[in-house]
C-alpha positions in Angstrom: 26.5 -16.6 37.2 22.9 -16.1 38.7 21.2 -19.5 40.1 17.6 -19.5 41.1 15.0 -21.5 43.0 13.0 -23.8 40.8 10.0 -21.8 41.9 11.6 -18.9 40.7 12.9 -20.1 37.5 9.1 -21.0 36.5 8.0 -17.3 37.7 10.7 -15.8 35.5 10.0 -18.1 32.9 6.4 -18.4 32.5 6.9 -14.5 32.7 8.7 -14.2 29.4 6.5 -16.6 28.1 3.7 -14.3 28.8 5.6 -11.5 27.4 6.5 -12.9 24.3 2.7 -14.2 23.5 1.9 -10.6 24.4 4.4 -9.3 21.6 4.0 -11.9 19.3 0.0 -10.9 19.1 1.2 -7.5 18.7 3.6 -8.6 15.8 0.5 -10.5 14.0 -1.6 -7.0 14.5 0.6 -5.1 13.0 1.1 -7.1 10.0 -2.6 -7.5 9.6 -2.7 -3.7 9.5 0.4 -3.9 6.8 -1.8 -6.0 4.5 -4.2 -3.9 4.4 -2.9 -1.0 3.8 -0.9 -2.8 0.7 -4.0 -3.9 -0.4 -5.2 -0.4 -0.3 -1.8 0.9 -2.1 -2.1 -1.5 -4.8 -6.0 -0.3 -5.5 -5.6 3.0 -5.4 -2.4 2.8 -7.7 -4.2 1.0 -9.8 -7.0 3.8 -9.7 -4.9 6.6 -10.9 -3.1 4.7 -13.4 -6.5 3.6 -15.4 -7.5 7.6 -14.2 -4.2 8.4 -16.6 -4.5 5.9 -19.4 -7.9 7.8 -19.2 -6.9 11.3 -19.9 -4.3 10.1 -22.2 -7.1 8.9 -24.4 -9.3 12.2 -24.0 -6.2 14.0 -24.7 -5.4 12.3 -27.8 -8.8 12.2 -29.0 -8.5 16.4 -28.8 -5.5 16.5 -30.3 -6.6 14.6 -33.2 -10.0 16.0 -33.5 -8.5 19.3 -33.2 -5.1 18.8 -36.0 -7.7 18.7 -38.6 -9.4 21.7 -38.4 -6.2 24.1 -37.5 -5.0 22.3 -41.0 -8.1 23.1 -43.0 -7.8 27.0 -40.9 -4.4 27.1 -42.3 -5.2 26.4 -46.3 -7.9 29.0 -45.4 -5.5 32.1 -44.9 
């Protein structure tokens, strides 16, 4: 078993204390940055699916304009 001075006991602890602040601000960067980049996930899924539900539409609109006339084309021959 180790036994220290009390001098060194407060080196080694206020040490780790320093260490851990050091890491714990570290910790709260990082999971800053990890909020914001959710942020940014969730907005740009959000972009492409209105961007789909977007060409969905154009799509069917075609698709239904066009059925009509290949119809009347067909009563035509």
């Amino acid at each position: 078993m180790l036994s220290y001075t009390l001098e060194e006991a407060e080196e080694l602890l206020q040490s780790k204390l320093t260490a851990a602040e050091h890491n714990l601000s570290n910790v709260d960067e990082d999971l800053e940055f990890l909020r914001e980049q959710t942020t940014v996930m969730e907005v740009n899924t959000a972009r492409v699916y209105n961007w789909d539900v977007r060409r969905r539409r154009e799509q069917r609109k075609v698709a239904e304009e066009g059925a009509p006339a290949a119809s009347s084309m067909a009563d035509v021959d």
